[in-house]
C-alpha positions in Angstrom: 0.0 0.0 0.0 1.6 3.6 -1.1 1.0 5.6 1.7 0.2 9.8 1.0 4.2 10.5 0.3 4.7 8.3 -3.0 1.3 8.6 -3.7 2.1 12.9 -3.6 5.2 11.8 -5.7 3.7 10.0 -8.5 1.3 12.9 -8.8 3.7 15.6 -9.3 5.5 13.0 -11.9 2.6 13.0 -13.7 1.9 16.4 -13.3 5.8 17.5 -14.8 5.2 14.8 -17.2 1.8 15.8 -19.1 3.2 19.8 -18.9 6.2 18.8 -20.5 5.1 17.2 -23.1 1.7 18.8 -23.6 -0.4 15.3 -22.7 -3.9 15.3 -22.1 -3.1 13.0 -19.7 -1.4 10.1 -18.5 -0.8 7.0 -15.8 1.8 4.9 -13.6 1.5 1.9 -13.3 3.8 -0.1 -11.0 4.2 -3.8 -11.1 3.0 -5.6 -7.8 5.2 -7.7 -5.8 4.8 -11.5 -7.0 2.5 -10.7 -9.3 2.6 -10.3 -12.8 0.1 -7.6 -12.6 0.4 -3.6 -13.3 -1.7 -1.5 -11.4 -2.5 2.3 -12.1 -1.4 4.1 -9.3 -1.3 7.5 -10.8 -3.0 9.3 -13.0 -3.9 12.8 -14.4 -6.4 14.5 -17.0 -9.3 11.5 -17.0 -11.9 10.2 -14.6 -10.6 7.1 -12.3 -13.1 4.6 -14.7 -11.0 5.8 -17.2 -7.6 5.3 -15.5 -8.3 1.2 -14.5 -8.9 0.4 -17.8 -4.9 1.2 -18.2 -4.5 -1.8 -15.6 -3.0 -5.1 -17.2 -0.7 -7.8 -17.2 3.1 -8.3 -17.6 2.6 -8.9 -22.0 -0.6 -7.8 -22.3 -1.7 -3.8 -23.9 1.0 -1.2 -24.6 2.4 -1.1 -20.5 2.2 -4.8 -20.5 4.8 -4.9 -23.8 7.0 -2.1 -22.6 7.4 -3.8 -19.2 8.0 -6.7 -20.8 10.5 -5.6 -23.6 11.9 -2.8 -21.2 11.7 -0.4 -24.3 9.6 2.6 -24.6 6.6 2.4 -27.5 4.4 4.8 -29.0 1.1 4.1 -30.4 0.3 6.8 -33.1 -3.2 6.1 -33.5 -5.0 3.7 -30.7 -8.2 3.0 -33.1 -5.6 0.8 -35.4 -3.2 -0.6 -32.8 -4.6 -4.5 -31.4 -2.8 -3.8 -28.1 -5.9 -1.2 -27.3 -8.7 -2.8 -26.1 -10.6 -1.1 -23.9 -13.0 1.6 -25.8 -12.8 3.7 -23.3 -9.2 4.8 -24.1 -10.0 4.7 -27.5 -12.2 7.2 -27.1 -10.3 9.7 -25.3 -6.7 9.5 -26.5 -5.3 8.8 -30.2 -1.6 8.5 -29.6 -0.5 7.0 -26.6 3.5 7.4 -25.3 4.8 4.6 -22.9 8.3 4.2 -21.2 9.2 2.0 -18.5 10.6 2.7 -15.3 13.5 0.7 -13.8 15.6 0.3 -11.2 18.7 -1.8 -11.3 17.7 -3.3 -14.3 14.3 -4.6 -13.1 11.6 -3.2 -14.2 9.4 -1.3 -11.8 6.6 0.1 -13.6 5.5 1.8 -16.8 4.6 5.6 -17.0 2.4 6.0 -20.4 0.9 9.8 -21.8 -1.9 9.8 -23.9 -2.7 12.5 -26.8 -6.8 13.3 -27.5 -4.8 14.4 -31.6 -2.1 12.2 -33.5 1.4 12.7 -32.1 4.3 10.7 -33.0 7.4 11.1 -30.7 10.0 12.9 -31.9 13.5 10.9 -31.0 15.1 13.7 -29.1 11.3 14.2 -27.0 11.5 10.2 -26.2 15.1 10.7 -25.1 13.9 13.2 -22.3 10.8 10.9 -21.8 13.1 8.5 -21.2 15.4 10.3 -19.1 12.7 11.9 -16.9 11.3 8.3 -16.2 14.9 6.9 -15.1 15.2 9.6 -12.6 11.4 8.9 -11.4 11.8 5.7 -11.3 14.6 6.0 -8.6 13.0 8.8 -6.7 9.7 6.4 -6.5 12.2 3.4 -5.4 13.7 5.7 -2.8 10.4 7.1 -1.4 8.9 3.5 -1.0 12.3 1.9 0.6 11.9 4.8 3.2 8.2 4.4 3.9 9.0 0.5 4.5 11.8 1.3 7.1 9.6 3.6 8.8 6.9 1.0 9.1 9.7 -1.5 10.3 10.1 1.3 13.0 
């Protein structure tokens, strides 16, 4: 359970995240212990029905692949990609950004932006993407090892 600190961090991520890049909005999902699950824990610019329908498995949809793969994707248009299912995406966003986030190597989560008009990436925009998630990805790892040891206390 994220307690109010990462839950505060993952919101000002997202928040950074969909300025930066202009998103409509956008999700974090984190992978669960044991699990091959990813849960939205995160999200900004839709309604929380909206945001579950992001939730999925290791494989499965766009976060499922890039957690998977550990390589960032980008959907340009949603109504012709397979890994889209839920209609209620489909309605809101066209393009769809996803990068994973990763600590150590091991993949921690998956931080995707979604577009209501067509936008393809640019490289040089997925590089910062990219380099903005690395640096979340720690800060998130750092904020959740701390809240453990002060439970342990």
């Amino acid at each position: 359970m994220e307690t109010l600190r990462v839950k505060e961090l993952l919101q000002r991520v997202l928040e950074t995240l969909t300025r930066t890049f202009r998103a409509n909005g956008g999700v974090i999902l984190l992978t669960q212990p044991d699990s091959a699950q990813l849960t939205v824990k995160a999200w900004k610019g839709m309604s929380d029905p909206l945001a579950v329908c992001f939730d999925t498995r290791l494989g499965e949809g766009l976060a499922g692949e890039v957690a998977l793969s550990g390589k960032a994707e980008v959907i340009v248009s949603v109504a012709k990609d397979a890994r889209v299912k839920s209609s209620k995406i489909r309605q809101d966003f066209h393009s769809l950004w996803a990068v994973p986030l990763a600590v150590r190597g091991k993949i921690t989560g998956v931080v995707e932006l979604g577009f209501s008009h067509e936008y393809n990436c640019l490289p040089r925009e997925m590089k910062l993407f990219e380099a903005i998630a690395e640096r979340c990805a720690l800060a998130i790892d750092k904020a959740q090892l701390l809240e453990e040891l002060h439970e342990r206390e």
